[in-house]
C-alpha positions, 0 to 999 in steps of 0.5 A: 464277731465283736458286734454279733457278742456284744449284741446278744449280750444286750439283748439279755441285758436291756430285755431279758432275751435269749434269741432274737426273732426272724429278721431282727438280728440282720435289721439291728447289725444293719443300723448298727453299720449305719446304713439305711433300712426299710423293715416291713413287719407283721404286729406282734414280729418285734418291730420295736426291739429292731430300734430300741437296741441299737439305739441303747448300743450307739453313741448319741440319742436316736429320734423315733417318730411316732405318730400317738401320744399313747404309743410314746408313753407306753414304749418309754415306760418300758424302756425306763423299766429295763433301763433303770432310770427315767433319762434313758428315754423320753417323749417331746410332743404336746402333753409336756408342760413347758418345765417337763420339756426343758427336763426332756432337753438338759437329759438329752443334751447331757448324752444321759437319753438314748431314745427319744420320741417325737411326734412329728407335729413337734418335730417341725416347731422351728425351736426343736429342730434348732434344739436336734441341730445341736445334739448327736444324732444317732439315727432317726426311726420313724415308725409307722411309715406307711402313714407317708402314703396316701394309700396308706390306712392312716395317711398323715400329712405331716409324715410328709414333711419328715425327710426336709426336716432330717435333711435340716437337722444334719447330714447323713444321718441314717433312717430306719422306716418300720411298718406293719403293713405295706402293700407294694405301692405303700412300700414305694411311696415310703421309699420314695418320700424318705429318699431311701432308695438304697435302703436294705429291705426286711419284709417278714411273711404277713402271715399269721397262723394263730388268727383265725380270721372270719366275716358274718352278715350283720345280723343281730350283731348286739346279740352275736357280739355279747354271745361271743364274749360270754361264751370267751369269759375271762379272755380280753379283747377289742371291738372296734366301730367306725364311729364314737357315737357307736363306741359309746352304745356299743360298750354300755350295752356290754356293761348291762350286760354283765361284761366290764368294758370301757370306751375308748375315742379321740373325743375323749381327754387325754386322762381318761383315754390313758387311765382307759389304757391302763385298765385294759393293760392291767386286766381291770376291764375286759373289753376295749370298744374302740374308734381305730385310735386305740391299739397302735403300738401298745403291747398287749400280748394275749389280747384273746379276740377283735371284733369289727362291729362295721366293716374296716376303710382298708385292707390295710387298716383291717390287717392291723387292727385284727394283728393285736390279737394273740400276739403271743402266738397264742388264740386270737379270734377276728371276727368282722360284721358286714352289711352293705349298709356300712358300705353306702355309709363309708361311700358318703364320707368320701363324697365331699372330698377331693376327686383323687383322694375320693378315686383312691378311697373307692379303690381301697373300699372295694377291696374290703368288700371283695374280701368280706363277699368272697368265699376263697380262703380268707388268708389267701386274700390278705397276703395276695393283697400284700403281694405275698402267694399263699397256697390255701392248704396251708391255712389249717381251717383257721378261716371260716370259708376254708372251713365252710362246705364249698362249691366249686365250678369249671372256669376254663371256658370262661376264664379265657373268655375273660382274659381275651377280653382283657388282652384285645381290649387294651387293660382299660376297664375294671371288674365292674365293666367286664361283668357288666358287659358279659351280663349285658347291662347296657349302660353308658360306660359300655355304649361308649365304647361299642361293648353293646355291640360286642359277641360276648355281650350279655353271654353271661346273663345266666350265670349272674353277677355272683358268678363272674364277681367270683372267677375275676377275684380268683383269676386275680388271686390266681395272678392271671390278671393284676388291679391297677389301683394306682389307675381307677383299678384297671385291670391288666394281663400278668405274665401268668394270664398271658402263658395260660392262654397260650397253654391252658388247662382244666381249672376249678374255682370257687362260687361265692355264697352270696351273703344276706344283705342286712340293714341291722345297724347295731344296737336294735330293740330286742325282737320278739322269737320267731320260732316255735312257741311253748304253747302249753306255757303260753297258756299257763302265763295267759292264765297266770295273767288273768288271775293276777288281773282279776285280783288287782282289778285291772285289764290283763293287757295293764300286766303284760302284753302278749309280745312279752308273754311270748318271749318268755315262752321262748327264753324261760327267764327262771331269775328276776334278772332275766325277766327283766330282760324280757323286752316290755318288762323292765325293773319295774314291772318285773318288781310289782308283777314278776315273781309269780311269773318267774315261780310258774316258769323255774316249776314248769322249766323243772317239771317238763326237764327243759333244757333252756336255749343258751341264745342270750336274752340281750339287754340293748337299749343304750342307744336309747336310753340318753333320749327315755332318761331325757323325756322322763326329766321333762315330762317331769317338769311338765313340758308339753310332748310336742315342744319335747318332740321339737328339741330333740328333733323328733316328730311328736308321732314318734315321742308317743312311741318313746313314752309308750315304750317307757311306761309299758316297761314299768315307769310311771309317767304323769302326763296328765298335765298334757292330756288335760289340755289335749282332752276335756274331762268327758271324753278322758272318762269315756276312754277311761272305761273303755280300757277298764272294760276292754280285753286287749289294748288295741287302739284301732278296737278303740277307735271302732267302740267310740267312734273316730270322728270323736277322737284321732289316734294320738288321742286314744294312745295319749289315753292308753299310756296315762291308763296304764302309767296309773294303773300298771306301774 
């Protein structure tokens, strides 16, 4: 009874709580009685009190291995805090000056630190390890355990070399290991590594109910991005993107739109990253844009949303990154975008590695798209695939496939089918092979081994790939049959698949919604509205135009061409702001031409009691805007388009295009200087008067009036971008 009085009395002194939270008090009186401990824990279960207090409560300073700089300094910040002094805890990893760690070590060696965390490239320097020998250890927690596995979503090497390092500070010094996500081969990896096979095991459901979890087809995914965050005003949240190139456009995007967001990468320096941190924590910015570097650890509880903007590597990676939202117990909204373009690009980064570790990554893929295609309830899935059962009634409609209209089908027949298959044929082939085999696809997996000549080779023709794809998911779900990721993803009959076909029963499954293959990659150009237009206003904004031509004398195309006027009719921008939105506008032409048209529209928008579309016009050019800012300075110093199109490693065909875009949307470009050499006087002229006389800018109009054996099509478009520079802008 003296332990469980004294624990909850620091419990209240070091951290202000009343009650512990599921399994901490069991983990904490575990440690305390010096044995070893496994604690698997969803993020946001309190996995970090599970150390921290037994670590304030016993004699001696407890390592804690931890894998990010930030991580470390955001956990010792808090303990300080609730510690009252600065030696309580520290940090020794690479950040620290050589006086900063002599510090961290007389702290430490005069018994004043109980905690402290070293990252575990520091824990093998042979001068800590001798420093460690010499102090008393309390325990070692390492911390993100599972980046020992190489099945793991973060697989570190280094983790590797923990359990002989321990063993050479001292013996019998108790571990704790603590993960957040741990499928059951993970889990026996850490055990395995650590040499903690006795080690009392906590595993706390992985369910989190207040997630609601949803996949949509990368369509539009800039607009559908800023449209969420606008419609989630005053709410924090992540995105996260594969690569820092992405982080980067993906965030100034935001930031033109009207939305505080910073960049958050492992090419960023340590400063930025950890002022970058501070701001998300202190509210200063709304969105963090991130690579996976960023979130581990940090304890941020009312993070409202997490957006993929590219599908995750894992399931494992998935489930941790969408875990720091609502940490709290409060909303938190996961939205992931998928394309099979993602797919093939997540396939080539793992051609160049070795065979086993390129086997291991296709496996761990193939489950995220399995997850992200299929129409069975999305929390069922990612418990199933951390070994937990869940009865998807339970889910409460916090997915988007349990609140989708469904279609179910009878399996029975076909189930069974599947199963002999499974059952005769020895637990040899993965999904891939049975589906194709009952398709009939006759390829060389399946000649081999004489499944061409098979009865029920090609049976399932007419049921198509999406129907089998969706009753071997379900029967796995079902746990009739078991993925062998460990073997190429074999798969093989569970005790439960061996009783149904002794005994089986009616059973319905779900069909999949097969999901529209998209190659959007992000950050597109705006795209003109493909639905209805407004007509009438259509033809007053033509109108519009003319007069405002006539009175400049210059040709209607030079204001704005028809794409634009055509936009408008689909928005209404009613404000200067918004009509620069519109795409072929930009600041500008909405500054010299803009404010009758935006006059014409708020009277009509009035008039007519319109209620404009809430769909955003979406400001989304970063991805090109490097390269326009770029082209203007050197056209500026006058080098010739094609030595621009060169260095920047683009042909001179698509230069033109960027000079063109840049200059219909208002900017003024002297390329006169290149047409001089490009076209003698005369012909500029005769083009010249042409565009002056002409009703619509049409370069192939061009070509017929002045014939194309004068003049190439680059000839004429140079012409028309220096006409309308000169004129329009």
């Amino acid at each position: 009874m003296e332990i469980e009085k004294s624990l909850y009395d620091n419990l209240q002194e070091f951290f202000g709580f009343d009650a512990f939270k599921g399994d901490q008090e069991a983990i904490i009186t575990n440690i305390l009685n010096k044995k070893d401990t496994f604690v698997i824990m969803p993020t946001g279960g309190g996995k970090s009190i599970c150390y921290q207090l037994p670590a304030l409560m016993s004699a001696g300073t407890a390592i804690v291995i931890s894998p990010l700089i930030a991580l470390m300094k955001n956990q010792v910040d808090q303990l300080r805090a609730f510690g009252g002094t600065d030696s309580i805890a520290h940090f020794l990893n690479s950040s620290l000056t050589k006086g900063e760690i002599t510090k961290v070590k007389a702290d430490v060696s005069a018994g004043k630190t109980k905690l402290l965390y070293v990252a575990p490239e520091s824990l093998s320097k042979e001068d800590n390890v001798q420093f460690l020998k010499n102090i008393k250890v309390s325990f070692v927690a390492v911390d993100e355990a599972h980046c020992i596995s190489e099945w793991g979503h973060d697989f570190r090497p280094e983790y590797r070399k923990i359990r002989l390092i321990i063993n050479g500070i001292g013996e019998n010094i108790p571990i704790i290991a603590l993960t957040a996500t741990a499928t059951p081969k993970v889990q026996s990896d850490i055990r395995k590594n650590l040499q903690m096979n006795d080690a009392t095991l906590f595993k706390s459901s992985f369910n989190r109910s207040n997630l609601f979890y949803e996949v949509r087809t990368k369509k539009n995914v800039v607009k559908e991005i800023v449209k969420f965050i606008k419609g989630n005003t005053g709410k924090t949240g992540i995105i996260y993107c594969l690569s820092r190139k992405k982080v980067e456009e993906i965030a100034e995007v935001l930031n033109i739109n009207g939305i505080k967001a910073l960049p958050y990468h492992a090419g960023l320096d340590a400063k930025t990253r950890a002022d970058t941190q501070d701001k998300f924590l202190m509210e200063d910015v709304e969105v963090i844009v991130a690579t996976i570097a960023f979130g581990m650890g940090i304890d941020k509880p009312d993070v409202r949303y997490v957006i993929h903007h590219d599908i995750p590597k894992s399931m494992e990676g998935y489930y941790q990154e969408t875990g720091r939202a609502g940490r709290d117990g409060g909303e938190g909204v996961c939205i992931s975008f998928y394309s099979k373009k993602d797919v093939e690009k997540l396939t080539k980064f793992m051609k160049d590695k070795p065979v086993s570790e390129r086997e291991i990554g296709t496996q761990i893929l193939k489950e995220v798209i399995d997850y992200s295609e299929s129409s069975v309830c999305r929390r069922k899935q990612i418990l199933h695939y951390f070994g937990e059962k869940f009865d998807e009634t339970g889910c409460n409609n916090m997915c988007d496939n349990c609140r989708a209209q469904k279609t179910y089908f009878d399996a029975e027949a076909d189930l069974i089918k599947v199963l002999n298959f499974i059952k005769e044929e020895g637990d040899k082939f993965d999904d891939h092979h049975v589906i194709n085999m009952f398709l009939g696809q006759n390829n060389q997996p399946i000649s081999s081994y004489k499944h061409d000549e098979h009865a029920l080779f090609g049976s399932g023709k007419e049921q198509g790939v999406n129907y089998w794809n969706s009753l071997i998911r379900q029967a796995e779900l079902a746990d009739f049959i078991k993925k062998d990721i460990d073997h190429y993803g074999l798969l093989t009959l569970t005790e439960d698949g061996k009783r149904y076909l002794n005994n089986p029963y009616a059973i319905k499954f779900i069909l999949n919604n097969p999901m529209e293959v998209s190659d959007d990659d992000g950050v597109e150009e705006p795209k003109q509205s493909s639905g209805a237009l407004d007509t009438d206003l259509l033809g007053m904004l033509k109108d519009l135009r003319k007069k405002i031509a006539k009175q400049k004398s210059l040709p209607p195309f030079v204001v704005f061409q028809d794409p634009s006027l055509e936009e408008m009719c689909a928005h209404y921008p009613i404000t200067m702001e918004e009509m620069k939105q519109i795409h072929g506008v930009g600041a500008g032409k909405a500054l010299k031409f803009g404010s009758s048209f935006v006059d014409l529209i708020k009277n009509y928008v009035e008039e007519k009691g319109i209620d404009r579309p809430q769909d955003l016009i979406v400001k989304s050019t970063a991805n090109k805007s490097a390269l326009k800012v770029s082209i203007i300075q050197n056209i500026d110093r006058k080098i010739g388009l094609e030595d621009i199109a060169s260095s920047k490693g683009i042909s001179y065909e698509d230069l033109l295009k960027e000079v063109e875009s840049i200059v219909y949307s208002g900017t003024k470009l002297n390329i006169g200087y290149f047409v001089d050499e490009m076209i003698d006087q005369d012909r500029q002229d005769e083009v010249y008067d042409y565009f002056k006389m002409a009703e619509v800018d049409s370069i192939k109009n061009a070509l017929s009036e002045l014939g194309e054996q004068d003049y190439s099509y680059e000839d004429i478009q140079l012409m028309r971008i220096k006409f309308i520079s000169e004129l329009g802008n």
